[in-house]
C-alpha positions as CSV (number, residue, x, y, z in Angstrom):
1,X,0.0,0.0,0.0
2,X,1.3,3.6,-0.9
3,X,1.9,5.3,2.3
4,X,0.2,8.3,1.0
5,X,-2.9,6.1,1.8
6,X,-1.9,5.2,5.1
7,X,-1.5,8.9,6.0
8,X,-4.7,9.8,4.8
9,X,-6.5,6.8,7.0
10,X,-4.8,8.2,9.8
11,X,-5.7,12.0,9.3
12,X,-9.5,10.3,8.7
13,X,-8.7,9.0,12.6
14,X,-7.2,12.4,13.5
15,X,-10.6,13.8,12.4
16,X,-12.6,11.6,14.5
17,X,-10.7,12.6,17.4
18,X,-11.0,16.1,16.2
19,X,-14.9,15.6,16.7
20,X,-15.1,13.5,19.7
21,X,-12.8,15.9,21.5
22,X,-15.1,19.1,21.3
23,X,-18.3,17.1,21.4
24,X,-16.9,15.6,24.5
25,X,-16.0,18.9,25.7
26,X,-19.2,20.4,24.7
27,X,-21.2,17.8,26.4
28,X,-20.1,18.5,29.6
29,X,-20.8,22.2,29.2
30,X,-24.4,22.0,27.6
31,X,-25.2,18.0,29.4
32,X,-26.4,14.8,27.8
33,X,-29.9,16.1,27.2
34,X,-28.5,18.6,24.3
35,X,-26.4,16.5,22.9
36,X,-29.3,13.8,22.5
37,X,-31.7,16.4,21.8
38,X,-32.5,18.5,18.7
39,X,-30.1,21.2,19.9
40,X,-32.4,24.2,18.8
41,X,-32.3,26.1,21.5
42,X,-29.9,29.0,22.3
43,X,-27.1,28.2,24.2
44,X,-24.3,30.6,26.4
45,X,-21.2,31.2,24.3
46,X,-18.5,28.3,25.0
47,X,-16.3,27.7,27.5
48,X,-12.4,28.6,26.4
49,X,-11.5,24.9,26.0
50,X,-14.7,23.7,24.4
51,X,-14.4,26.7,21.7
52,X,-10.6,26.0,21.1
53,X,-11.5,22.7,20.4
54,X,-14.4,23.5,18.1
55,X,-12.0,26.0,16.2
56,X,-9.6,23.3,15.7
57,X,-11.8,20.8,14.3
58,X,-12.8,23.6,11.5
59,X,-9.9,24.6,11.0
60,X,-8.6,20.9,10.3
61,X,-11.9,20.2,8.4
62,X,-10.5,22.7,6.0
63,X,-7.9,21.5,5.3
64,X,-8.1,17.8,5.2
65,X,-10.1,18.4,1.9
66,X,-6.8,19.3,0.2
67,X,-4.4,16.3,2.1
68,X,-7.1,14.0,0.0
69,X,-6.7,15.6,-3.0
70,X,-2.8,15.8,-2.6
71,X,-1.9,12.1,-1.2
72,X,-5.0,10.5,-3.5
73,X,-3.8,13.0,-6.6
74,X,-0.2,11.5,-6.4
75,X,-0.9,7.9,-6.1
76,X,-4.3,7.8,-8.7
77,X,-1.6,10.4,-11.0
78,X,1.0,7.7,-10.7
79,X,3.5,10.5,-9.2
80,X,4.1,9.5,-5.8
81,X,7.4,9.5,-4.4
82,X,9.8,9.5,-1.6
83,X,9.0,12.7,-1.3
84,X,5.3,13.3,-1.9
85,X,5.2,10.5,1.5
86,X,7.5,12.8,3.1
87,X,5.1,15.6,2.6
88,X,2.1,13.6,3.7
89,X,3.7,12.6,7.1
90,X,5.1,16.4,7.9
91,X,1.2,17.2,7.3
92,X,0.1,14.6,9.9
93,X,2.5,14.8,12.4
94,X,2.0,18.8,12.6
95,X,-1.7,18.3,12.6
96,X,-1.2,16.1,15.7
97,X,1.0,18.5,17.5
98,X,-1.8,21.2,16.7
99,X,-4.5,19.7,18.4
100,X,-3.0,19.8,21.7
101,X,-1.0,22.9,21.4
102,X,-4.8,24.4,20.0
103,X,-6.3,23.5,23.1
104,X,-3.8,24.2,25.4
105,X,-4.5,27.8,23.5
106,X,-0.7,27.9,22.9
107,X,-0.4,31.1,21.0
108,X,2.4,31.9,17.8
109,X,3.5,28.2,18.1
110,X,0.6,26.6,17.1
111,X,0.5,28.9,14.1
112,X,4.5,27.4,13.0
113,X,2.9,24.5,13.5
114,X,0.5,25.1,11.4
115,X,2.7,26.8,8.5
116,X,4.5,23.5,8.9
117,X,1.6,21.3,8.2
118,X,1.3,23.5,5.4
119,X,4.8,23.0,3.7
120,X,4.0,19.4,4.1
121,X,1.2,19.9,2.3
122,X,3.0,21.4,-0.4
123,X,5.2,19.3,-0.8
124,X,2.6,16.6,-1.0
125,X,0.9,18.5,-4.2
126,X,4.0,19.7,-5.9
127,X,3.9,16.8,-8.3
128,X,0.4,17.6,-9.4
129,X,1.4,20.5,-11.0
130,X,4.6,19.2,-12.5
131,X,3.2,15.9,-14.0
């Protein structure tokens, strides 16, 4: 298996964590009823961790969309590489330090982290645009 698929099962994982994370945290701010319930009804802003956490998860929901079409691009284009792997795992492993360092509400940092997850990124599509 190409481990540009690997990496992308992984960051599916990382997403699920993402979710279960702030839904966990939100659930003990709001209780089991609203998060059983219909959750129509207005709720107090949330808590510093709980919001963190929901800011994390969209923020890696955006850009999961464009690991898959990197790692997926490479090995349905027939381009992946060394390199393109190399790429994929930077992405993942700075994605997983960004969680934490998110929640934690770890200022500058988190946002190198991110730029790094970002260059891994890059270096995951680069032969996209070459081929």
């Amino acid at each position: 298996m190409h481990p540009e698929l690997l990496i992308l099962a992984l960051g599916a994982l990382l997403l699920l964590v993402h979710i279960f994370a702030a839904a966990h945290v939100k659930t003990r701010q709001y209780g089991v009823t609203w998060n059983m319930g219909a959750r129509d009804e207005e709720l107090p802003p949330l808590n510093p961790l709980a919001g963190r956490l929901v800011r994390a998860q969209a923020n890696f929901q955006e850009t999961f969309p464009i690991a898959i079409v990197a790692l997926l691009g490479v090995v349905v284009a027939g381009v992946a590489s060394p390199m393109t792997a190399l790429g994929g795992w930077i992405w993942l492993g700075a994605r997983l330090v960004y969680l934490p360092l998110y929640a934690a509400g770890v200022p500058k940092v988190r946002t190198l982290v991110f730029v790094v997850s970002l260059v891994g990124l890059g270096m995951a599509i680069k032969p996209l645009f070459l081929s």
